[in-house]
C-alpha positions, 0 to 999 in steps of 0.5 A: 307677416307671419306669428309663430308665438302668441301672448294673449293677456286675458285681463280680468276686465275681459269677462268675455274672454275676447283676447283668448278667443281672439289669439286663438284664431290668430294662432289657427290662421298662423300655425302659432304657439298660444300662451295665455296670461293672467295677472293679478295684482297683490292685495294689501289687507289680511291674507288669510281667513277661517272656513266654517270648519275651522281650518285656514287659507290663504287668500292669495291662494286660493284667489289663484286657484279660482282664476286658473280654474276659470283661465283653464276652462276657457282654454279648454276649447282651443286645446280641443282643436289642438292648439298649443296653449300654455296658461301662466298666473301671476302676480304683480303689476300687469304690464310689466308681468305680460312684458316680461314673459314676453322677453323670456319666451320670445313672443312676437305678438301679444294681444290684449282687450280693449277696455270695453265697448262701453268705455269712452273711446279715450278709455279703451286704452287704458294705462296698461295698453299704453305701457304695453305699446310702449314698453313691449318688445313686440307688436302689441294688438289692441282688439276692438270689435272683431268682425268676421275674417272676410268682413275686416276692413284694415287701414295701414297708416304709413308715414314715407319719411326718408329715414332708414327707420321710419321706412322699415317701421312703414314695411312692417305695417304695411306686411302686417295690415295686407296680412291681416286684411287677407284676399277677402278683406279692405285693405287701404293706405292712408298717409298725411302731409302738410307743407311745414310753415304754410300758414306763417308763409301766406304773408311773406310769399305771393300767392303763386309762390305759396301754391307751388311751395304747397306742391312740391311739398305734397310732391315730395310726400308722394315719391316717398310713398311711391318708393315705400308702395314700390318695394311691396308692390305684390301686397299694395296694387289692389290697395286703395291709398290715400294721400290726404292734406292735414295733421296724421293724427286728424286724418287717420282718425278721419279715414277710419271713421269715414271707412267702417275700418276695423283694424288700424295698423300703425308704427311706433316711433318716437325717440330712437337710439335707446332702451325703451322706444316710446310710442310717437304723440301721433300714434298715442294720440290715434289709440286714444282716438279710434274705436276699432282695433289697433295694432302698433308695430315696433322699429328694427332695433327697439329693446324695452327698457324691462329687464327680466333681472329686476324682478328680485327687486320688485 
């Protein structure tokens, strides 16, 4: 899979610069445009002051043109080596701002810090990373701690569902993660499967029936996958795939933990069939449960519920 138009949200919090550096690489590897963003958010007390010298400004203003100084500076070295960068400050909500300017140019990824490496695992994702996931039209990458290229060790949690959607969502992961592992990385397949029921069942069916019920469940889940595998067969032979018994969310965590992986590629499907796809419990559950980065993929037809129009009435 291949970007052709980058969005890195540079968030305050990110005073190392980690999403910049991070799409600027991408943007090499991918022969991509780069668009850096800064939002900030409106303040609510006075908005201007005097200087010594008598004279007035605003605040607002000159709070922007302290943080483009410092959005220019760290571009600087990505234009050096002749990347395009376009740099955009705003004000407003940050979510929303970086969602629509990824609707208005078109971007086909954006790519934002985690909270810190400090924060708690659960608040490496914090609301603006949520809404993003959600709400924007295009994959959303969550960068963790970046190794190098030919350290990263990627996982791509497929779920082989019958579905017409669900089957194109697992196509694009599986592109994305072969892509992102490349010929040096670790590239793994991890999918879960559980016989629905099996528990309530124990009492009710005798023990041979339960166990073959158990594997036809597990036969099933596998054939799905097999087809999946199938189709990308170039990108998937060296994989090392994983079908494992249990809850997805428990055992993607698990394979990450188990596996040093660095990269977690997954799909967001949740309600289908209307403006603003909302990102699977699954998958939500899983961003907040992993400490490395994390990339989320949108199903074929997902529109984001934000609508450029309504920023007149913000």
């Amino acid at each position: 899979m291949r970007f052709q138009n980058i969005l890195a949200y540079a968030a305050l919090h990110d005073e190392a610069g980690t999403a910049i550096r991070h799409a600027g690489v991408l943007a090499v590897e991918h022969g991509a445009r780069l668009r850096v963003v800064r939002v900030l958010e409106p303040t609510p007390f006075r908005t201007r002051f005097k200087r010594a010298s008598g004279s007035s400004e605003d605040v607002q203003e000159l709070l922007e043109r302290c943080q483009r100084e410092i959005i220019e500076s760290e571009v600087q070295a990505l234009r050096d080596e002749r990347i395009e960068v376009d740099v955009d400050l705003l004000w407003g909500t940050p979510w929303l701002e970086v969602t629509r300017k990824a609707i208005e140019h078109g971007h086909d990824l954006v790519v934002k810090a985690a909270e810190g490496s400090d924060a708690p695992r659960g608040l490496r994702f914090g609301s603006t990373a949520l809404h993003l996931i959600r709400k924007c039209p295009c994959p959303v990458w969550i960068v963790g701690a970046e190794p190098p290229r030919e350290g990263r060790r990627v996982l791509a949690a497929v779920d082989p569902d019958v579905g017409e959607v669900r089957r194109e969502v697992a196509s694009r992961v599986l592109e994305l993660a072969a892509s992102i592992a490349g010929p040096d990385g670790a590239f793994t397949i991890g999918t879960a499967w559980l016989a629905a029921g099996e528990m309530l069942l124990r009492g009710h069916m005798k023990p041979d029936e339960l166990a073959e019920y158990v594997e036809s469940a597990r036969h099933e889940v596998s054939s799905d996958l097999d087809e999946v595998l199938a189709a990308h067969r170039d990108l998937t032979d060296a994989a090392d795939v994983r079908l494992i018994r249990g809850l997805p969310k428990d055992v993607i965590a698990r394979l990450v933990a188990t596996n040093d992986i660095t990269h977690l590629v997954m799909g967001s499907v949740g309600r289908t069939g209307i403006a603003g796809l909302l990102i699977g419990e699954t998958a939500e559950s899983l961003a907040r449960s992993v400490a490395c980065s994390v990339i989320v993929v949108k199903p074929p037809g997902f529109r984001s519920p934000v609508e450029l129009e309504d920023r007149a009435s913000d």
